[in-house]
MARVEXGU-764149 format. One record per residue: residue in three letters; x, y, z of N, C-alpha, C in turn. Coordinates in steps of 0.05 Angstrom, whole numbers, padded with zeros to 5 digits, always signed. Each point is the difference from the previous one (the first is absolute). Layout:
BEGIN
ALAXYZXYZXYZ...
//
This chain:
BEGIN
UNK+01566+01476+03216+00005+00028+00001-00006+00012-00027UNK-00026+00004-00012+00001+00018-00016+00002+00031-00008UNK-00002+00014+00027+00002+00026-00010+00022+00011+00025UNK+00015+00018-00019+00028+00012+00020-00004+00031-00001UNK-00004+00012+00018+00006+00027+00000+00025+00015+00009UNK+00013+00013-00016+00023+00005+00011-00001+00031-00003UNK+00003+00012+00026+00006+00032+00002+00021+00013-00008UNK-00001+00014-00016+00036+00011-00009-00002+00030+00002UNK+00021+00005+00011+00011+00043+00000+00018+00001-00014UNK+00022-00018-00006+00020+00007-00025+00023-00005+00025UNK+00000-00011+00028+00017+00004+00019+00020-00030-00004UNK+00018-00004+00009+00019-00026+00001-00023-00014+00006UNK-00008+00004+00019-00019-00029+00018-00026-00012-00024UNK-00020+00027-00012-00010+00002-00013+00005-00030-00018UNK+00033+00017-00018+00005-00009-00026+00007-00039+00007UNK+00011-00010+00027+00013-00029+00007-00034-00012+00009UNK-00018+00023+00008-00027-00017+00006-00011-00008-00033UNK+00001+00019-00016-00007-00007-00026+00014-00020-00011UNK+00027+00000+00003+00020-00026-00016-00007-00024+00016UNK-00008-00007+00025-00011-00011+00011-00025-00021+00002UNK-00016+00020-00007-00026+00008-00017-00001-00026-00023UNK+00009+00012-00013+00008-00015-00038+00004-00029+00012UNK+00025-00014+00019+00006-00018-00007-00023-00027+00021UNK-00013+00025+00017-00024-00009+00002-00025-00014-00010UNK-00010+00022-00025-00010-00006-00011+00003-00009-00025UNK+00020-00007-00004+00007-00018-00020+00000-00031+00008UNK+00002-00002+00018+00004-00031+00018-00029-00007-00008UNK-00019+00018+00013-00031-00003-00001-00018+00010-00021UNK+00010+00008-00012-00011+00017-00024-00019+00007+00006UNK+00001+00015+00018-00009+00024+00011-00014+00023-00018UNK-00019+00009+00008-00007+00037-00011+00015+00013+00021UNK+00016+00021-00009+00012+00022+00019-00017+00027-00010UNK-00002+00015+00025-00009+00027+00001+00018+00017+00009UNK+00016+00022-00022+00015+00020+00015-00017+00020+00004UNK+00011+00005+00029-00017+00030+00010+00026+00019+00012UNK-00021+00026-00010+00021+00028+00015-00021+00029-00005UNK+00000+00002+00026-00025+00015+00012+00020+00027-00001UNK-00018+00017-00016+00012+00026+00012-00011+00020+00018UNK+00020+00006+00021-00012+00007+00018+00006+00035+00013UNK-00017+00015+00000+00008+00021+00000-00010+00014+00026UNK+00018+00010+00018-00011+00005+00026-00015+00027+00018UNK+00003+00008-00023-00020+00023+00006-00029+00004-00019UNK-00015+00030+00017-00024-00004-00024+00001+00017-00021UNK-00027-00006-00016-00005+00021-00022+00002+00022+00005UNK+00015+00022-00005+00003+00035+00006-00033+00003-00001UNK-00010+00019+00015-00030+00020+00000+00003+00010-00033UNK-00036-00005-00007-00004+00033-00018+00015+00017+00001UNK+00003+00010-00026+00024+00022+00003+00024+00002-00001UNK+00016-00018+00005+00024-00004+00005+00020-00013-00021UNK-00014+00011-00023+00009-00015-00025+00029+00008-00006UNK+00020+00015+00014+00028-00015+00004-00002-00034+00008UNK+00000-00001+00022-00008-00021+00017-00013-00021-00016UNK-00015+00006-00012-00014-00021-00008+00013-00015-00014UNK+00013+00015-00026+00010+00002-00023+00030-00015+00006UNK+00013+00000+00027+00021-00014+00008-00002-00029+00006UNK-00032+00003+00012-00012-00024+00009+00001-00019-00027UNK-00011+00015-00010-00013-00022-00027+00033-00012-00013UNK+00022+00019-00004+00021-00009-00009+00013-00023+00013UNK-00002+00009+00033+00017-00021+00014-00019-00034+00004UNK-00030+00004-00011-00012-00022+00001+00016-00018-00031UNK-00002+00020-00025-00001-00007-00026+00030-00017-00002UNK+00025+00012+00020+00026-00015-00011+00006-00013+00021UNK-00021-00002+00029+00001-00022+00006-00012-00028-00011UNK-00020+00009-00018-00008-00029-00014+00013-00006-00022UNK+00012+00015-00007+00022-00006-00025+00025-00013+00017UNK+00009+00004+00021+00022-00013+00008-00015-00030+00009UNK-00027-00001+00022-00003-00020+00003-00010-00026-00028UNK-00005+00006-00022-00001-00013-00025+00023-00018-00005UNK+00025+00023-00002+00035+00002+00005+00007-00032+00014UNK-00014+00010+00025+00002-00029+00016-00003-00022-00005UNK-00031+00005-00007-00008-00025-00009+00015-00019-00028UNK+00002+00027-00013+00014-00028-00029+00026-00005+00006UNK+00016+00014+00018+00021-00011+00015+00002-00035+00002UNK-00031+00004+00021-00002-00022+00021-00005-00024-00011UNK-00015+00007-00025-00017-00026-00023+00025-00009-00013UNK+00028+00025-00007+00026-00020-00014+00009-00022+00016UNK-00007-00016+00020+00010-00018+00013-00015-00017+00006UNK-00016-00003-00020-00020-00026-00002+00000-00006-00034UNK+00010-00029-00009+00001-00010-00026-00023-00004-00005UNK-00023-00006+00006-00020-00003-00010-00027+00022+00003UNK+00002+00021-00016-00016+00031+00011-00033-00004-00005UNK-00016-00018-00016-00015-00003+00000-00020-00006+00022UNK+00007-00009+00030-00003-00011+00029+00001+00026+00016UNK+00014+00014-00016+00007+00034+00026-00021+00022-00014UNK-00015-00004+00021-00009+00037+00000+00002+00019+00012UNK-00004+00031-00003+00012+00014+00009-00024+00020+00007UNK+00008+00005+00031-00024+00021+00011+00004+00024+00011UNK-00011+00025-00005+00017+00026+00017-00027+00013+00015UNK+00001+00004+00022-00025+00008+00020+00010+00032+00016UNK-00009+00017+00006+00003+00006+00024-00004+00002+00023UNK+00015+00013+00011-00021+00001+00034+00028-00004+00023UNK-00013-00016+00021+00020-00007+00015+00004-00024-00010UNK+00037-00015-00001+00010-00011-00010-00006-00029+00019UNK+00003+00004+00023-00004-00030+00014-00034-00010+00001UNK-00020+00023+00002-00026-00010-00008-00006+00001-00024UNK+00005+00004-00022+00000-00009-00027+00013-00025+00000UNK+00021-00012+00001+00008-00022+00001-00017-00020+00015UNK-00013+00004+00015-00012-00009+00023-00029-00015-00012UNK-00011+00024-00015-00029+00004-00008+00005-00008-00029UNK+00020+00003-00015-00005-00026-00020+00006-00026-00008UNK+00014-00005+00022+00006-00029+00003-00022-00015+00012UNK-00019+00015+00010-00024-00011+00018-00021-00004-00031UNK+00002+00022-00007-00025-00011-00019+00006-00009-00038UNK+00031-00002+00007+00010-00011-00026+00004-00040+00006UNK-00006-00008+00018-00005-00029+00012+00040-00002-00001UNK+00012+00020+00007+00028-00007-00002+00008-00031+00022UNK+00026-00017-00013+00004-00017+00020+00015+00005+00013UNK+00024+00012-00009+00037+00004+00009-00006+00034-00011UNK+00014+00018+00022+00014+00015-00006+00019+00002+00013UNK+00025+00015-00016+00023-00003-00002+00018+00026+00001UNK+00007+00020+00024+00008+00023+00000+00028-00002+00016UNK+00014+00025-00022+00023+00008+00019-00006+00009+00033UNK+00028-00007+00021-00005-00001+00026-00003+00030+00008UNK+00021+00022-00024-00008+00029+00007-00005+00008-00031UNK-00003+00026+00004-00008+00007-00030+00005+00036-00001UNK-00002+00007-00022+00012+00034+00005-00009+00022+00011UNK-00029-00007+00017+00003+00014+00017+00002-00002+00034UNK+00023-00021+00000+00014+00000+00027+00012+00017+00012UNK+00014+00020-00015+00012+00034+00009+00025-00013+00017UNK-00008-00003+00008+00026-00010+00031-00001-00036-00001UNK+00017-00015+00001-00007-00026+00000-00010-00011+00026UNK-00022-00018-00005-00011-00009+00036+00013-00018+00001UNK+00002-00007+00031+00009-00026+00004-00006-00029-00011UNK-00030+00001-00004-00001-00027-00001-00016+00001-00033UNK-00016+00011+00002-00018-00001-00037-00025+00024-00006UNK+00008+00002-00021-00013+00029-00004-00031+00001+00014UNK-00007+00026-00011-00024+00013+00016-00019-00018-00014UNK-00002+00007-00021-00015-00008-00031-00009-00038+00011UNK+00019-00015-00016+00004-00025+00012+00000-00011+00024UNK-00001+00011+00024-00012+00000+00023-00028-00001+00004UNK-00018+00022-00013-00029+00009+00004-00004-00031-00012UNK+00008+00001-00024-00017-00027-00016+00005-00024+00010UNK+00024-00007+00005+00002-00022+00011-00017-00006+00032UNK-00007+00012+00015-00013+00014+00021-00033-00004-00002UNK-00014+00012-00024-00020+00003-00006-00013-00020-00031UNK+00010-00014-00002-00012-00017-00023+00002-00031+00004UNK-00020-00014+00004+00003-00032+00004+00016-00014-00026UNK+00005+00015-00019+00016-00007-00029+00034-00013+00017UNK+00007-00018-00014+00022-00016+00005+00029+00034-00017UNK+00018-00004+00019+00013+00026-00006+00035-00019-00006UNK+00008+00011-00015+00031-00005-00013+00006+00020+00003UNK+00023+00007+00029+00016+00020-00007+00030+00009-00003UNK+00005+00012-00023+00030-00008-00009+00023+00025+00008UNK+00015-00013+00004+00019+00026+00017+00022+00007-00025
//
């Protein structure tokens, strides 16, 4: 198992898939990859609309400052930081995950069962971790 990708939002499941994560790849001395896609669900405001826009651009700017937030969160729970890198993409969150584990030769990834944007809890495992687990031949660890 050399390479671990682990998805993080900053959520419980997130943070026990990351602590997880670590004692993983520490067994195997592993490369880990933290990822956290930000994902924003609407579009660019039209020409013109430079209220709009100008909201846009803010709510993009401190969402990447929070997802950063995440990330060095996620890296304090690995003793050896030289092995962890850290990646921030956007788009949609389950095909980003999806699409760089495919062409990062990932072996193991390793995601919480829900994550923060579950809104309502599902019964059985989030939306997010569902799609991927669903759609990727990658070996899947998922931690509740």
């Amino acid at each position: 198992m050399k390479k671990i990708l682990i998805p993080v939002d900053g959520s419980d499941f997130s943070k026990r898939a990351a602590q997880k994560g670590a004692k993983i790849a520490e067994a195997f001395d592993s490369e880990v990859i933290l990822l956290n896609v930000v994902d924003i669900k609407f579009a660019v405001p039209a020409v013109g609309t430079a209220g709009f826009t100008n909201a846009y651009d803010l709510l993009v700017k401190t969402s990447k400052e929070d997802s950063e937030k995440i990330l060095n969160e996620a890296k304090k729970e690995f003793k050896n930081t030289e092995n962890v890198k850290t990646e921030l993409l956007e788009g949609d969150t389950a095909t980003q995950i999806i699409e760089y584990a495919k062409k990062n030769d990932v072996d193991l990834i390793i995601m919480g069962s829900q994550g923060l944007g579950a809104g309502f809890k599902r019964i059985f495992i989030g939306s997010v971790t569902n799609k991927v687990l669903h759609e990727t031949p990658i070996t899947i660890l998922v931690v509740k």
